[in-house]
C-alpha positions, 0 to 999 in steps of 0.5 A: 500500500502507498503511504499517504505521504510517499513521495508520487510522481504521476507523469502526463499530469495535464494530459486527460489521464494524468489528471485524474490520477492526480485528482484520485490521488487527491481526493483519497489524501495523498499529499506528496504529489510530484509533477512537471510540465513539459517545459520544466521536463522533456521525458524524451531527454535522457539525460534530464529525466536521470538528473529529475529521478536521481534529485527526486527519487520518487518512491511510487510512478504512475507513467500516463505521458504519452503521445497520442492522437486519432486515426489521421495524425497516427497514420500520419506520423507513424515514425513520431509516435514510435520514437516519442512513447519508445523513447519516453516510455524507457527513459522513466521506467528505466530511471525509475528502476535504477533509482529505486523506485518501489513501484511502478504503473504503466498506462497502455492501451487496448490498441495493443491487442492484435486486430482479430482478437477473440471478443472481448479481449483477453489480457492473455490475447497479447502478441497472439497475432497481428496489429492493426495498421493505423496505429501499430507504431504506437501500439509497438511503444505500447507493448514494448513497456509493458514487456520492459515492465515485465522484463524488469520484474523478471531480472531485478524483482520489481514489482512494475505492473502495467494498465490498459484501458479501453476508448477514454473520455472525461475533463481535459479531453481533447476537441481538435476537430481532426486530431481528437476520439471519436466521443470528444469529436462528436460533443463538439460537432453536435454542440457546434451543429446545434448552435449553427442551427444546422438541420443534419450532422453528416457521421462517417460509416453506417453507425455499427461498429461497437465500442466500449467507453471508460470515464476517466475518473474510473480509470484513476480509481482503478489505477490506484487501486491497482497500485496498492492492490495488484502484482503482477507480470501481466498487464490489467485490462480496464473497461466497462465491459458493455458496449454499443453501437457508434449509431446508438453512442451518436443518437446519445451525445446529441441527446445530451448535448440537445441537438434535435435535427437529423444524424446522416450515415456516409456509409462510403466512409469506412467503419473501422474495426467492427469491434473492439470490447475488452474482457474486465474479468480480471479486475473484477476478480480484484474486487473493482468496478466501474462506477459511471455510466455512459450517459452520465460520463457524456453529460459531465464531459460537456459541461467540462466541453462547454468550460474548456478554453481549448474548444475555441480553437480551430 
């Protein structure tokens, strides 16, 4: 168990995730909490990440900096994405390590697991087959520290343990028209289309893919559950467990945004996987759940849409 004051450093803290393991962390009455932003700490900075470790020497890391994006800037930039979460990845579990770090949380994704899995995906479905193309470069990263993770447990006897959550959404996401997900996308196009007065919303494909959708803040709940209740060389998958189609998950945003005209399919745009729904057995079995539901998650996702500076951006 992490003591209440251990030193906690939680990287990517004003990325969508790393700012809610602070806000958990917070709320459950951790008060030595360290972070950096970008400027004062580039992780793709060897040296400087040895320099942080060695002077901070935190006792506990929950690793949530990445890179990300959506399908276009990942196709778009496959060298970027790799070298950027390979390099920064490695560079903070390693100084971790040698700087005797007790233990260590690394956030992946369930972009890692192969394209065809068997659905819902198992943890035990990793490197079965291949990856999906469009975002192999950072599934790669992904996987490799994860593996770093599990390799270090093996040779050193650490206790590094890593998370991989399904489709996020929550406070601080991200509503770049062409660079955000699919949910933080559709809050934005409908909030625009209904203040526009717009009288139909085109959407890509034909609505029948099934996803799978976590808040965010569920995901801090169980990443420091995590921390103080699991061991372990396997990675945890964290969801719901309940999916829906993209048709009913459009039909909802525009619900709670409170556009009333007509949702158009272009079914001559692709679909994507058809399904992507992981398997939570396992953290179930530890004895966590999911607390948010869907409509809810969506409705506090606007209201931090509506507050959130960066929406005026184009």
């Amino acid at each position: 168990m992490m003591e209440k004051d251990a030193k906690i450093y939680v990287a990517g803290h004003r990325g969508m995730v790393g700012s809610a393991i602070v806000r958990e962390l917070e709320r459950q009455g951790y008060t030595n909490i360290l972070t950096r932003t970008h400027k004062e700490l580039d992780l793709c900075r060897q040296d400087d990440v040895e320099k942080f470790f060695a002077e901070e020497k935190p006792e506990y890391v929950f690793l949530a900096a990445a890179k990300v994006g959506g399908i276009v800037a990942n196709q778009n930039a496959l060298a970027d994405f790799m070298y950027d979460n390979m390099i920064l990845e490695m560079n903070v579990i390693h100084s971790a390590w040698k700087n005797g770090c007790k233990k260590l949380e690394f956030l992946g994704s369930s972009c890692i697991y192969p394209r065809m899995a068997p659905q819902p995906m198992k943890e035990s479905c990793l490197l079965t087959s291949e990856l999906e193309k469009t975002n192999e470069a950072y599934a790669l990263a992904k996987i490799s520290g994860l593996k770093y993770c599990e390799f270090l447990n093996r040779q050193y006897g650490t206790d590094y343990i890593s998370v991989m959550p399904t489709n996020l959404y929550g406070p601080n996401d991200n509503y770049h028209p062409t660079h955000s997900h699919v949910l933080p996308a559709l809050i934005r196009r409908f909030h625009e289309a209904k203040e526009n007065g717009a009288e139909y919303v085109t959407c890509w494909g034909d609505g029948s893919p099934l996803r799978e959708f976590l808040y965010v803040d569920d995901l801090a709940n169980l990443c420091v559950f995590l921390m103080n209740h699991y061991s372990g060389n396997e990675t945890v998958n964290a969801g719901t467990g309940k999916e829906l189609t993209i048709k009913a998950l459009t039909e909802l945003v525009a619900k709670v945004v409170g556009y009333n005209g007509e949702i158009r399919w272009d079914s001559t745009k692709p679909n994507g996987t058809p399904r992507k729904l992981l398997d939570v057995s396992k953290a179930e079995a530890l004895g966590w759940k999911y607390k948010t539901e869907l409509e809810e998650g969506i409705r506090l996702s606007y209201q931090d849409f509506l507050n959130n500076p960066m929406r005026a951006e184009r």
